[in-house]
C-alpha positions in Angstrom: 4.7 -23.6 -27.1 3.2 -20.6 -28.4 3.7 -17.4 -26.0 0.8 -15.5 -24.5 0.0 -12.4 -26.6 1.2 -9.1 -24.2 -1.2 -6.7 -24.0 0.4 -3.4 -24.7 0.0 0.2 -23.7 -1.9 2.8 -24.9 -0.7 6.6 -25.0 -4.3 8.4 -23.7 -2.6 10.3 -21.2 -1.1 14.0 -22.1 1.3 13.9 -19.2 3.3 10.1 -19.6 5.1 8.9 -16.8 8.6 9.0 -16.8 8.5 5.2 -14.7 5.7 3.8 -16.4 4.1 3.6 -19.8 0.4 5.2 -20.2 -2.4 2.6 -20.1 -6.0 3.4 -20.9 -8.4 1.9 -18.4 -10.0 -0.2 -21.2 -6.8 -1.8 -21.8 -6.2 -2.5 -18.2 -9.6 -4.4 -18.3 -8.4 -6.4 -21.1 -5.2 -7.1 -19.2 -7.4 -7.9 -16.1 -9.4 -10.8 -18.6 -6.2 -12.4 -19.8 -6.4 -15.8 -19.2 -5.2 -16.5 -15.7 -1.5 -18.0 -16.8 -1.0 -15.9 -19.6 -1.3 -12.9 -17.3 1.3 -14.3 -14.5 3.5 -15.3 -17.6 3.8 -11.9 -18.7 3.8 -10.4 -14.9 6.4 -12.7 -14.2 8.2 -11.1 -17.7 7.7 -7.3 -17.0 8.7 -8.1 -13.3 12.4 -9.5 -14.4 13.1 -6.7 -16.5 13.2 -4.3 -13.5 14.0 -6.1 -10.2 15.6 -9.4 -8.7 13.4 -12.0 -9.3 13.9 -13.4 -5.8 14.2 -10.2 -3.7 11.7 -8.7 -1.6 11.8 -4.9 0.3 10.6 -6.0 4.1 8.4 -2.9 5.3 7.5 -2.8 9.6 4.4 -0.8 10.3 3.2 0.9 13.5 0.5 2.8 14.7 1.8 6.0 16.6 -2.0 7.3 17.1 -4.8 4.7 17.1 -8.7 5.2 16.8 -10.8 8.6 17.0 -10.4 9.7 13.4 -13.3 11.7 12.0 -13.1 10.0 8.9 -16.2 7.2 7.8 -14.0 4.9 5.6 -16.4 2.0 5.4 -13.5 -0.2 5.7 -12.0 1.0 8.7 -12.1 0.0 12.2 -10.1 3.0 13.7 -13.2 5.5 12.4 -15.2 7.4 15.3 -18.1 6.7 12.9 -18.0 2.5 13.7 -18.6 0.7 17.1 -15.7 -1.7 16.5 -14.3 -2.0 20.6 -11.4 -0.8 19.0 -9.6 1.1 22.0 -8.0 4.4 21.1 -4.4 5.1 21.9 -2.9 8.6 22.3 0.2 9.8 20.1 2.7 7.2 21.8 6.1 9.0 22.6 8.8 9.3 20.4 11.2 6.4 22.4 8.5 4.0 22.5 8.5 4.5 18.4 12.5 4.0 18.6 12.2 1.2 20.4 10.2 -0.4 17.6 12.0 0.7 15.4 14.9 -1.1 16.8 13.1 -4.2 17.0 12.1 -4.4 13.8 15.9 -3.5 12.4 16.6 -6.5 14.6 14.1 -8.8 13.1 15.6 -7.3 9.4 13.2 -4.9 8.2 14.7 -2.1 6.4 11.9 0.4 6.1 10.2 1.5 9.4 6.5 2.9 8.8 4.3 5.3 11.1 0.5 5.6 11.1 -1.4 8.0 12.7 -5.1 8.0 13.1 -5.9 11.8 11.8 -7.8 13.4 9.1 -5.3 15.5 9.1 -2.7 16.4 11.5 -2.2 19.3 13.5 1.1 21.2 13.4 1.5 20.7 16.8 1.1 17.1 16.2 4.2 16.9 14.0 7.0 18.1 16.8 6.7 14.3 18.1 6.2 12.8 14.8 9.3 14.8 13.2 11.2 13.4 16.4 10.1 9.9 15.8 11.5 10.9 11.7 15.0 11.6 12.3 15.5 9.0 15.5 14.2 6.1 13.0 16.3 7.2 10.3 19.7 7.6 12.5 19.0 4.1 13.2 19.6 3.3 9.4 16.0 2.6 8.8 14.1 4.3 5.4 10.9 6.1 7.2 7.6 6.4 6.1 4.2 7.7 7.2 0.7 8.0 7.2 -1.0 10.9 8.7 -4.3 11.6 6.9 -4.5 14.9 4.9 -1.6 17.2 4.3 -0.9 21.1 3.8 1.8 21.8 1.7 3.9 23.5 4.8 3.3 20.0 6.5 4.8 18.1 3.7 8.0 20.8 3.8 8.2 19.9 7.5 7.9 16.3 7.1 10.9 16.0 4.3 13.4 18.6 6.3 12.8 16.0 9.0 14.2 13.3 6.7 10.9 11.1 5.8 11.3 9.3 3.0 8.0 8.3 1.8 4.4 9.4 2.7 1.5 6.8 2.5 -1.7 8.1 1.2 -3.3 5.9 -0.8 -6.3 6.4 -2.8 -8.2 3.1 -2.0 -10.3 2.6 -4.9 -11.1 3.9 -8.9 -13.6 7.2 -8.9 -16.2 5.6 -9.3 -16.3 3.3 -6.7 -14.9 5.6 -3.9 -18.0 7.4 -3.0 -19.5 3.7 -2.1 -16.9 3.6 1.0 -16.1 6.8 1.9 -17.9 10.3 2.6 -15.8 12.5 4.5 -13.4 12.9 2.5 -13.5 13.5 -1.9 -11.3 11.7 -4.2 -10.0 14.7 -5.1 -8.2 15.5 -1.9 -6.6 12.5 -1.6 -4.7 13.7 -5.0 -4.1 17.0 -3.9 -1.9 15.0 -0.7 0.0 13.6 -3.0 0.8 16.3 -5.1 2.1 18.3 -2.1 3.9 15.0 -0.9 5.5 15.4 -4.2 6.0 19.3 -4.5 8.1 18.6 -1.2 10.4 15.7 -2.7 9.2 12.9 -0.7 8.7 9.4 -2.6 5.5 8.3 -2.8 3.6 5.1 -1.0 0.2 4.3 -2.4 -2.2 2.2 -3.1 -5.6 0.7 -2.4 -7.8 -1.9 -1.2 -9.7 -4.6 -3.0 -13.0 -7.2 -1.7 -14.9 -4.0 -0.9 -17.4 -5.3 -3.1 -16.0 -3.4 -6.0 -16.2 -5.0 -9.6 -13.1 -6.3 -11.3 -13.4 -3.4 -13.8 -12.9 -1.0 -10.9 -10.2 -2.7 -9.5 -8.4 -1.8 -13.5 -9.9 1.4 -12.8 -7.8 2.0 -9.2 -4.7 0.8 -11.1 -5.6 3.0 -14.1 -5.5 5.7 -11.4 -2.0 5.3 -10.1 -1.0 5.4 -13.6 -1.9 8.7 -13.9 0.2 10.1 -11.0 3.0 11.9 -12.0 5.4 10.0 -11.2 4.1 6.9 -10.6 4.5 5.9 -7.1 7.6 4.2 -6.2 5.5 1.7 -3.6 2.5 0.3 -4.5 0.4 -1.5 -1.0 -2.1 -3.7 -2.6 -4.4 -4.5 0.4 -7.3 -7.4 1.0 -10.3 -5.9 3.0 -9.5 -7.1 6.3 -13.1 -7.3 7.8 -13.5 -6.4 11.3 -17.0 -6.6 13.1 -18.7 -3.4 13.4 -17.6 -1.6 10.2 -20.0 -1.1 7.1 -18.1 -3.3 5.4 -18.3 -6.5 7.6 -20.2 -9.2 6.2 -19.1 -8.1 2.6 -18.3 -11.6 0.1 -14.6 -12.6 -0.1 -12.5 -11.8 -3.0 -11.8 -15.0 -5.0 -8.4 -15.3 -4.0 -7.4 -15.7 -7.5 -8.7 -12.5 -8.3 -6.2 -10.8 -5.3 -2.9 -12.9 -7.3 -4.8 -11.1 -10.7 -4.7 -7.5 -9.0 -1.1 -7.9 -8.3 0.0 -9.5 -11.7 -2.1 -6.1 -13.1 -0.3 -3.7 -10.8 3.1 -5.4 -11.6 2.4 -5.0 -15.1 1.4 -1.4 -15.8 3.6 0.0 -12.7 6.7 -1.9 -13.7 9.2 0.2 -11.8 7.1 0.3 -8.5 7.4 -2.3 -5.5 4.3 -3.6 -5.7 3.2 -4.6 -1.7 1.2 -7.6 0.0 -0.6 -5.3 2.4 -3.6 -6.0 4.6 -5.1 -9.3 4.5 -2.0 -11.4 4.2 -2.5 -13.2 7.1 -5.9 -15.0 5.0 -3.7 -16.2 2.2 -1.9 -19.4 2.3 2.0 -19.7 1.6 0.8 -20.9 -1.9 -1.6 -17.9 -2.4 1.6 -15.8 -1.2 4.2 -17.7 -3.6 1.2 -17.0 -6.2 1.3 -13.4 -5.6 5.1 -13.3 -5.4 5.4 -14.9 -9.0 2.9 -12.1 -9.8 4.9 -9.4 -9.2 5.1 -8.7 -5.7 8.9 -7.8 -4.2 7.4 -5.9 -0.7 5.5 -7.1 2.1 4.5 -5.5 5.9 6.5 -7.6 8.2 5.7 -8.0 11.7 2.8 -9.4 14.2 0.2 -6.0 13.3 -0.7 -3.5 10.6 -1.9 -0.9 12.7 -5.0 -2.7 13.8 -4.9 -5.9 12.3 -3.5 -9.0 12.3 -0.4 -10.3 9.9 1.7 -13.5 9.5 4.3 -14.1 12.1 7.8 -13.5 11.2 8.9 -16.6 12.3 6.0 -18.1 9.5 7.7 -15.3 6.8 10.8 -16.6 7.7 9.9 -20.3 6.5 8.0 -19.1 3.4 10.7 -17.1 2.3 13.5 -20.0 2.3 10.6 -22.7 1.0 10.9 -20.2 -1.7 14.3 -19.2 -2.3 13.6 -15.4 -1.8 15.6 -12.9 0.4 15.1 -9.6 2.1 16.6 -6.9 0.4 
């Protein structure tokens, strides 16, 4: 049998990654147009040569501060800009956090995340949160968070606190990005993560596809984590999750297929990244999931909620994972 033809990188870039090579985004949108098996075949290849084909990184996310933030993302139901019912929750205190935290040890997670519903914090804001940091990680637990917007000083304070990783991800390619969101420019999302990275924190981002975006955006969001310097070392690949109320509602599903192609894309030109099943996990079927798994992906959110939405039961991750053969790492 005659092996697919790889598609290889281009070096456009004048700053290369030192985890990934440079791809152009025209070269990402001939990756994305590989026929369907040649482009898990070679996903499957890249994904070998850097991790355990059969582990996967089990991530527990929480929301510390729900709804109220000033923010319009089309897509989200936590904004103070929709009429979603949503009911908003105040910074929880830093033992209720532990306590999840413990639970989710329990359940074998190994990375415990917290989201807050901010624009940006307040420094006042970040006594409990830095509380919350070193509690989860005396518990053995890798932390992470999602705060909105940061100054440099707040980075500083958030990695002296011990946090691991920082979520901020940059949801879609330029272009598309003004379609979703107004309150907030492209170009401050990158200066977040520049400051996350000034401060020595790993990096946890990503984006969101079925916002109506076209498949050469979608190559163009990837294109844009390329460019980060380094790449990120987690890579959350969410499915719109559409919640009544928001702009977004009503929007056509993503062919499922195209999801698994994202993934196999991501896996591809981000080869040393965990690549993530995000949002919208709970809508794919254990053969979507093993689909997305031979793909590329070795992360997934574990546990009943994302924040505000709904995800598959652990119980249900459980059974897909020894249908499978894979294993929590």
């Amino acid at each position: 049998m005659t092996q697919p033809t790889s598609v290889s990188a281009s070096a456009t870039h004048s700053k290369p990654s030192p985890f990934s090579p440079v791809w152009s985004r025209e070269k990402l949108e001939a990756l994305f147009d590989l026929p369907f098996l040649d482009l898990l075949w070679q996903a499957q290849t890249v994904h070998r040569q850097h991790f355990d084909g059969r582990g996967v990184q089990l991530s527990t996310l929480l929301s510390v501060k729900t709804g109220g933030c000033p923010e319009d993302c089309g897509y989200c139901p936590q904004s103070a800009h929709h009429s979603t019912g949503l009911a908003r929750q105040s910074l929880l205190s830093p033992a209720e956090v532990l306590e999840a935290a413990r639970r989710a040890k329990d359940a074998g997670a190994s990375r415990f995340c917290m989201g807050g519903a901010w624009r940006s914090p307040r420094d006042s804001d970040l006594d409990a949160i830095v509380t919350m940091i070193s509690g989860v990680r005396d518990l053995g637990l890798e932390t992470c968070a999602t705060l909105g917007m940061l100054t440099p000083a707040q980075a500083e304070r958030l990695q002296a606190a011990g946090l691991d990783y920082y979520n901020h991800n940059l949801d879609s390619d330029r272009e598309f990005y003004g379609s979703i969101i107004h309150t907030r420019d492209f170009q401050e999302r990158l200066d977040t993560l520049d400051a996350v990275r000034q401060a020595g924190m790993k990096v946890c981002c990503g984006g969101i596809v079925g916002m109506g975006e076209t498949r050469a955006q979608r190559a163009g969001l990837i294109h844009e984590l390329t460019l980060l310097e380094p790449a990120p070392e987690s890579v959350p690949i969410n499915l719109l999750v559409q919640v009544e109320g928001t702009p977004l509602y009503g929007r056509d599903d993503l062919d499922p297929l195209e999801f698994v192609r994202t993934i196999a894309c991501a896996r591809i030109a981000l080869p040393q990244s965990r690549v993530r099943l995000s949002a919208g996990r709970e809508s794919l079927s254990d053969e979507m999931q093993a689909l997305c798994f031979l793909a590329g992906a070795n992360s997934i959110f574990y546990g009943e909620r994302l924040l505000t939405t709904d995800n598959p039961d652990m119980a249900r991750d459980r059974r897909l994972f020894e249908r499978l053969g894979l294993y929590a790492e």
